[in-house]
C-alpha positions as CSV (number, residue, x, y, z in Angstrom):
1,X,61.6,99.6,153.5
2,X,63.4,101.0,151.0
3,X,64.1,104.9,150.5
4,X,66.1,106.2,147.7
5,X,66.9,109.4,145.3
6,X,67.3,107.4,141.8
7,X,69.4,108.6,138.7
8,X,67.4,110.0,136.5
9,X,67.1,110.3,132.4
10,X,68.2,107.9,129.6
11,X,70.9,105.0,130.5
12,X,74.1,105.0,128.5
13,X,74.4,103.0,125.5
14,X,76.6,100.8,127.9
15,X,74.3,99.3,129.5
16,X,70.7,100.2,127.4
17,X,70.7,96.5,126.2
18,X,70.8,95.4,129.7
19,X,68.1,97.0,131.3
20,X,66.1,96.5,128.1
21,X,66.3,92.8,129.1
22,X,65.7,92.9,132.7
23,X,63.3,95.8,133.1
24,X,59.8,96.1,130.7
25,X,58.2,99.2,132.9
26,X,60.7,102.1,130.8
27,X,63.8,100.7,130.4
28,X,65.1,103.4,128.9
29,X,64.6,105.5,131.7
30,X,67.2,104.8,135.6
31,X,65.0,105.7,137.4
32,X,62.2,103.8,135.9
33,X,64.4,100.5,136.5
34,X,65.1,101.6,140.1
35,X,61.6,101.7,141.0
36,X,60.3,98.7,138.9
37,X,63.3,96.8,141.0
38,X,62.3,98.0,144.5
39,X,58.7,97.3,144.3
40,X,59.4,93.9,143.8
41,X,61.6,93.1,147.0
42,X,60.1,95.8,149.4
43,X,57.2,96.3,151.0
44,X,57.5,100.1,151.4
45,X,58.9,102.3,148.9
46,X,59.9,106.3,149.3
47,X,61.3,107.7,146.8
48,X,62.6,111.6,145.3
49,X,61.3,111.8,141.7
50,X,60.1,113.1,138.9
51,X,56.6,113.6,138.3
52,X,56.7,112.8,134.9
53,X,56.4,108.9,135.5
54,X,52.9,109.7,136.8
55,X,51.4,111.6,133.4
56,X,53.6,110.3,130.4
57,X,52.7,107.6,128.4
58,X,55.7,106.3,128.2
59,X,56.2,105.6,131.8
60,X,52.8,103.8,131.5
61,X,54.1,100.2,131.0
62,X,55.7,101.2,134.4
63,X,52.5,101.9,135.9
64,X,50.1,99.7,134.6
65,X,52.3,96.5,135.1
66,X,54.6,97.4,138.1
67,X,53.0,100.3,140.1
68,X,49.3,99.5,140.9
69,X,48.9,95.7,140.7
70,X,51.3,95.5,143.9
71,X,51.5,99.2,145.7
72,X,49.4,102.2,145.9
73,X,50.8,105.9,146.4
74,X,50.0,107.2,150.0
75,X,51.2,110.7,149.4
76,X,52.7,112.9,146.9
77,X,54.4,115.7,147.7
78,X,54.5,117.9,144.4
79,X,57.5,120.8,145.6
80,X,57.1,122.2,141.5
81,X,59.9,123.5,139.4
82,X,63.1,124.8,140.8
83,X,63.2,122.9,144.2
């Protein structure tokens, strides 16, 4: 099981080239990487996030590649803006 509360936004140039080798979902994106990591080496995942990864197309390498070939969501909780 693994629950977390990623980083979220753009990586630093510092380590962009990295995580553009290592993660195809949105590499651009932390928390994108964080998620594409812990689907692969748990069997449950919880997580705090942005909605955005479910409606963008960017995030939709992420989703069609990482997401739904292995996990399904079970429950969204959508709090909106401000919370």
């Amino acid at each position: 099981v693994t629950l977390m509360n990623p980083p979220y936004g753009n990586a630093s140039s510092k380590v962009r080239s990295y995580l553009q080798s290592q993660y195809t979902g949105q590499p651009n994106d932390l928390f994108a990487c964080f998620l594409e990591r812990f689907i692969k080496v748990s069997t449950f995942v919880g997580s705090l996030t942005s909605r955005t990864f479910l409606f963008f197309s960017s995030f939709e390498g992420l989703r069609t590649r990482h997401i739904f070939p292995y996990k399904h969501i079970s429950t969204v909780a959508d709090l909106g803006f401000g919370v």
